[in-house]
C-alpha positions in Angstrom: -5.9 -17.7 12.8 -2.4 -16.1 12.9 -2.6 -12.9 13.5 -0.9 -10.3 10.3 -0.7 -6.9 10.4 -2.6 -4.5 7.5 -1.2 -0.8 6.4 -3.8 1.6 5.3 -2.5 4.1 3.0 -5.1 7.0 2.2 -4.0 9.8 -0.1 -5.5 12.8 -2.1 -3.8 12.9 -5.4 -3.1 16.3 -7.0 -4.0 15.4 -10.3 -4.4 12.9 -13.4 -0.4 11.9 -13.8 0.2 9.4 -16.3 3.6 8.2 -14.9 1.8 7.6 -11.8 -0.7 4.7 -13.0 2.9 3.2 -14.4 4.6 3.7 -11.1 1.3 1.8 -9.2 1.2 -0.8 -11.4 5.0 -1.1 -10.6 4.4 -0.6 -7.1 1.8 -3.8 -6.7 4.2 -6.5 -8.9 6.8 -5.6 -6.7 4.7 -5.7 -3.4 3.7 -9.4 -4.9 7.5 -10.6 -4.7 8.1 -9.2 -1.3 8.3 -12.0 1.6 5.5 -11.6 3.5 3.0 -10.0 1.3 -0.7 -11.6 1.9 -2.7 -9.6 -0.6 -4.2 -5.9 -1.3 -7.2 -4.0 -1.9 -7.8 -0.8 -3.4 -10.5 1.7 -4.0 -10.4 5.5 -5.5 -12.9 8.1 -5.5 -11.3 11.6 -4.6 -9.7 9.8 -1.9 -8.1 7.1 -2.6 -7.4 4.1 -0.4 -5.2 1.1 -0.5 -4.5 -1.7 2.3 -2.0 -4.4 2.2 -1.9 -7.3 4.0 1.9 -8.7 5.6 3.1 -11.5 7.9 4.9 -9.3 10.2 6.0 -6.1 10.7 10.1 -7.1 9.5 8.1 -7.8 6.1 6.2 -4.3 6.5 10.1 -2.8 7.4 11.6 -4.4 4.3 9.0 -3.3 1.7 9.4 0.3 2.7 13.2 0.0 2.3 13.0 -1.4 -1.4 15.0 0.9 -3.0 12.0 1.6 -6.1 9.2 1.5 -3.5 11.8 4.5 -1.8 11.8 6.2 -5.5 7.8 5.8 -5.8 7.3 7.2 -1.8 9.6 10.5 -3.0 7.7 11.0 -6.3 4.3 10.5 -4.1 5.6 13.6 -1.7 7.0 15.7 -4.8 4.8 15.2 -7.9 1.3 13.2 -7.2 0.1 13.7 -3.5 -1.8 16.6 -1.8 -1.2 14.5 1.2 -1.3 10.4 2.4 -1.7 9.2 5.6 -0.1 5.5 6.8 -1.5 3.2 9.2 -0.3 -0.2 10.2 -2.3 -2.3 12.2 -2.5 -5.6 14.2 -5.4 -8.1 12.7 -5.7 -10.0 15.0 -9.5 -11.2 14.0 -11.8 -11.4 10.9 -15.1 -12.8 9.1 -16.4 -12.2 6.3 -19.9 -12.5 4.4 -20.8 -13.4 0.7 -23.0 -15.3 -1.4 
């Protein structure tokens, strides 16, 4: 296996925004065109967390510099988040179980 690098974003939204379920949804088609997106997952309770899967970290770089991902990371910090937290790390190992 290759290893890819994940980034764990956990957040605490401030509220129910409609705008911001438009601005995810956004957010994930545009993530599928970058180069070197793998995949993501996501879960919400009252916090939320969501991790995407890259090639390398000039992929990781590049999404954060796409100029509506920038729009999306300012509306997080004005309008939608109590606070996120970011965390990009090395996978450098995995397994898996299911039936």
């Amino acid at each position: 296996m290759t290893p890819y690098y994940a980034v764990i974003f956990t957040s605490l939204r401030k509220g129910n925004h409609p705008e911001y379920n438009r601005m995810a949804q956004l957010m994930e088609n545009l993530a599928q065109q970058q180069p070197g997106y793998k995949h993501h997952e996501s879960a919400r309770e009252e916090i939320g967390i969501t991790v995407s899967y890259w090639d390398s970290l000039e992929a990781i770089s590049q999404w954060k510099q796409q100029l509506d991902h920038q729009m999306a990371q300012r509306l997080g910090k004005s309008d939608w988040y109590e606070w996120y937290h970011v965390r990009i790390c090395k996978v450098e190992r995995e397994y898996s179980f299911g039936k």
